[in-house]
C-alpha positions as CSV (number, residue, x, y, z in Angstrom):
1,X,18.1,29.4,-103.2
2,X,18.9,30.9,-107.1
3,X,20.2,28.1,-109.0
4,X,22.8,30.2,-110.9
5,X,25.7,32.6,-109.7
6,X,24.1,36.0,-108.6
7,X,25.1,39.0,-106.2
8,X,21.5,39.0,-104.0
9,X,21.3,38.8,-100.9
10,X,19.0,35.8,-98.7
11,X,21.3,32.4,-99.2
12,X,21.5,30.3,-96.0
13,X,25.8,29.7,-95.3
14,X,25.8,26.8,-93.5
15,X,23.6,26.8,-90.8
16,X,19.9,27.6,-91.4
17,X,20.3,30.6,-88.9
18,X,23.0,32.1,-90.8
19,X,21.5,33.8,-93.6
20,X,23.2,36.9,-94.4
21,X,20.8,39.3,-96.4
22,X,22.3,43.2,-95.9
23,X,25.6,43.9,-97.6
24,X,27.2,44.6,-94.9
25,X,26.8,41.0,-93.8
26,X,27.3,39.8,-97.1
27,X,30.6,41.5,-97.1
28,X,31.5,39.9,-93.4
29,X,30.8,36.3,-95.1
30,X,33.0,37.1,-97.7
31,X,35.9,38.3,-95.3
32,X,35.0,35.0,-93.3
33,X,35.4,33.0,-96.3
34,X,38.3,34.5,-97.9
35,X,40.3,33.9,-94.0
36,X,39.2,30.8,-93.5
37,X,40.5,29.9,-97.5
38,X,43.9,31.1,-96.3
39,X,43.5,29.0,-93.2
40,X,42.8,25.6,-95.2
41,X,45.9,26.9,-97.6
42,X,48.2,27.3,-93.8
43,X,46.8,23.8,-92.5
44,X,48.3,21.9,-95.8
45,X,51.6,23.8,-95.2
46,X,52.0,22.7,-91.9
47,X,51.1,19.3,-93.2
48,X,54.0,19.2,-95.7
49,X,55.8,20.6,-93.1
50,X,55.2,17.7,-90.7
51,X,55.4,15.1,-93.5
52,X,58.8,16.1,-94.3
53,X,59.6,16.0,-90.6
54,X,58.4,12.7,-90.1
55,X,60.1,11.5,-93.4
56,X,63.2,13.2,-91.8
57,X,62.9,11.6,-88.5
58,X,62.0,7.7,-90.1
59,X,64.8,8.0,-92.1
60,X,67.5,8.5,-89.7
61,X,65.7,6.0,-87.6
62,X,67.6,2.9,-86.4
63,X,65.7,0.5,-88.2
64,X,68.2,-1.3,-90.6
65,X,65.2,-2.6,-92.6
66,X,64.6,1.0,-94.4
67,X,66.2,0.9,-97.1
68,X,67.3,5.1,-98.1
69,X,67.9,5.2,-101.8
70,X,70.1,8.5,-100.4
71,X,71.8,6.7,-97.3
72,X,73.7,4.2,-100.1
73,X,77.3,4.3,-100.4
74,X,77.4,4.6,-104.2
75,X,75.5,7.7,-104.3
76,X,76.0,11.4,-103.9
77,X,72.9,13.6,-102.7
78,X,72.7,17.4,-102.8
79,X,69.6,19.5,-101.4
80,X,68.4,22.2,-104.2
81,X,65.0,23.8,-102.7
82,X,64.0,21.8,-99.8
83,X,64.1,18.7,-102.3
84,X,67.1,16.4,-102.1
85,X,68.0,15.3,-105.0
86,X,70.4,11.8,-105.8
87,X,72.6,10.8,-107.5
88,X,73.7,7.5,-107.9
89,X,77.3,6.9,-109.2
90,X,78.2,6.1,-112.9
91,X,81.0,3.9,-112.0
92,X,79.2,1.7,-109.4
93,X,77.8,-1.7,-111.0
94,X,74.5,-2.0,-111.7
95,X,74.0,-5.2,-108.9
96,X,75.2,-2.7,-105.9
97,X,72.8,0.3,-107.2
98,X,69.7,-2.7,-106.8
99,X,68.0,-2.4,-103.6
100,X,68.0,-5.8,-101.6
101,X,65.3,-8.1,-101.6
102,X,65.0,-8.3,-98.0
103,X,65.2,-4.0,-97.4
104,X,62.0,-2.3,-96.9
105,X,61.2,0.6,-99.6
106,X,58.7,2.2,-97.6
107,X,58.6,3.4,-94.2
108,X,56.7,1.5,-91.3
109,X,53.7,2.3,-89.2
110,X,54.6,4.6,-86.4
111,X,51.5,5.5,-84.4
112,X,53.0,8.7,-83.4
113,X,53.4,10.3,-87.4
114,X,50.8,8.0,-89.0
115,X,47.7,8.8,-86.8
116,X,48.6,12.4,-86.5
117,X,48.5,12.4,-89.9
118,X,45.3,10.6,-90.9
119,X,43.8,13.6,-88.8
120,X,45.1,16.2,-90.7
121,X,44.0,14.8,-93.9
122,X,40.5,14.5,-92.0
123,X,40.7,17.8,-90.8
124,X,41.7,19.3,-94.1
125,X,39.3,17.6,-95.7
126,X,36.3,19.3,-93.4
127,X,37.6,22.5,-94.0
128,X,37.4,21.7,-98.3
129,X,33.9,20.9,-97.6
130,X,32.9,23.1,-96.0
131,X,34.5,25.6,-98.4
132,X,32.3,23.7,-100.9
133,X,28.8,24.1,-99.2
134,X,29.5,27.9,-99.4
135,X,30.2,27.9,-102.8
136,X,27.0,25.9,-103.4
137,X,24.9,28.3,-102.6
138,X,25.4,29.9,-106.0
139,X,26.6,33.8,-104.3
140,X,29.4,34.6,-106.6
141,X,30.6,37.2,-103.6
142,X,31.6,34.0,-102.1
143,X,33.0,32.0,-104.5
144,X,35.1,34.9,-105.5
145,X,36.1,35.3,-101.7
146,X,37.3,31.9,-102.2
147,X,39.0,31.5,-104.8
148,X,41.3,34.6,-104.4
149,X,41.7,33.3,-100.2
150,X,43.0,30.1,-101.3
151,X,45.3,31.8,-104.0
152,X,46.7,33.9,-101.3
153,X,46.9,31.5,-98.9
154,X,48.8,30.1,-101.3
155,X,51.1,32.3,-102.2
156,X,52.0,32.5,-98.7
157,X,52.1,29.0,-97.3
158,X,52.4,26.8,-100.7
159,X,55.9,26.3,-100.4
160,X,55.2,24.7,-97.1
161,X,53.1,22.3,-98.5
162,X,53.9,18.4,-99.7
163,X,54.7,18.2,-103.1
164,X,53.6,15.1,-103.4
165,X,50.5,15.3,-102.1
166,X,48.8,19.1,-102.9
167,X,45.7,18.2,-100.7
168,X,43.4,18.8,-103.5
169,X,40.4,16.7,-103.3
């Protein structure tokens, strides 16, 4: 293994049987790479996705604990962008805009959204690392595949994706 970026041919990707050393594998790892970039970019969109579905779904739930900043009475909401955006009221006193002591701020644990999505976040983390062994290896044809995979994959699923959490490690 060269311990500097270079173009040549005889890195091991992976597995110690992968070892692409003509350019025309060389090329084929790249392709590899660069689609399975755009896949790990697709896999945090659908996780935004589901997180806002899941926020969605806890929200309207029937558990009057939750307390919705955007389900009080004293504010007005509007939706700009897939973000919802509130409002509270100028006229309403400052003791109604509190949140009570006893309301929950944060969701509870539902086994059906929150182990689903520990899995993601495990998944999308094997798919980072693995990304990073390949770029280890120093072969700039792959780190280039990379980079512009994941900035296409962006392009096409980052508004998808959790703004809150960009699943950058």
């Amino acid at each position: 293994m060269i311990p500097w970026l270079h173009f040549t041919s005889g890195d091991k990707l992976l597995f110690e049987a992968w070892q692409p050393s003509s350019k025309g594998a060389i090329a084929g790892a790249c392709i590899g790479l660069l689609l399975f970039a755009i896949f790990e970019r697709w896999v945090n969109g659908m996780r935004g996705v589901l997180e806002a579905r899941w926020k969605k779904q806890c929200c309207h739930s029937s558990d009057p604990s939750f307390q919705n900043p955007s389900n009080s009475p004293d504010s007005k909401s509007a939706v700009l962008d897939g973000v919802e955006e509130v409002e509270v009221n100028p006229l309403a006193t400052k003791a109604a805009r509190r949140p009570q002591r006893s309301s929950r701020m944060i969701p509870p644990f539902i086994p059906s959204h929150d182990v689903p999505r520990g899995a993601l976040f495990a998944f999308q983390a094997l798919l980072f690392y693995v990304l990073m062994l390949a770029v280890m290896t120093f072969q700039a044809g792959y780190l280039i595949s990379i980079v512009v995979g994941l900035a296409i994959g962006e392009v096409l699923f980052g508004r998808f994706g959790s703004r809150s959490h960009p699943g950058h490690h």
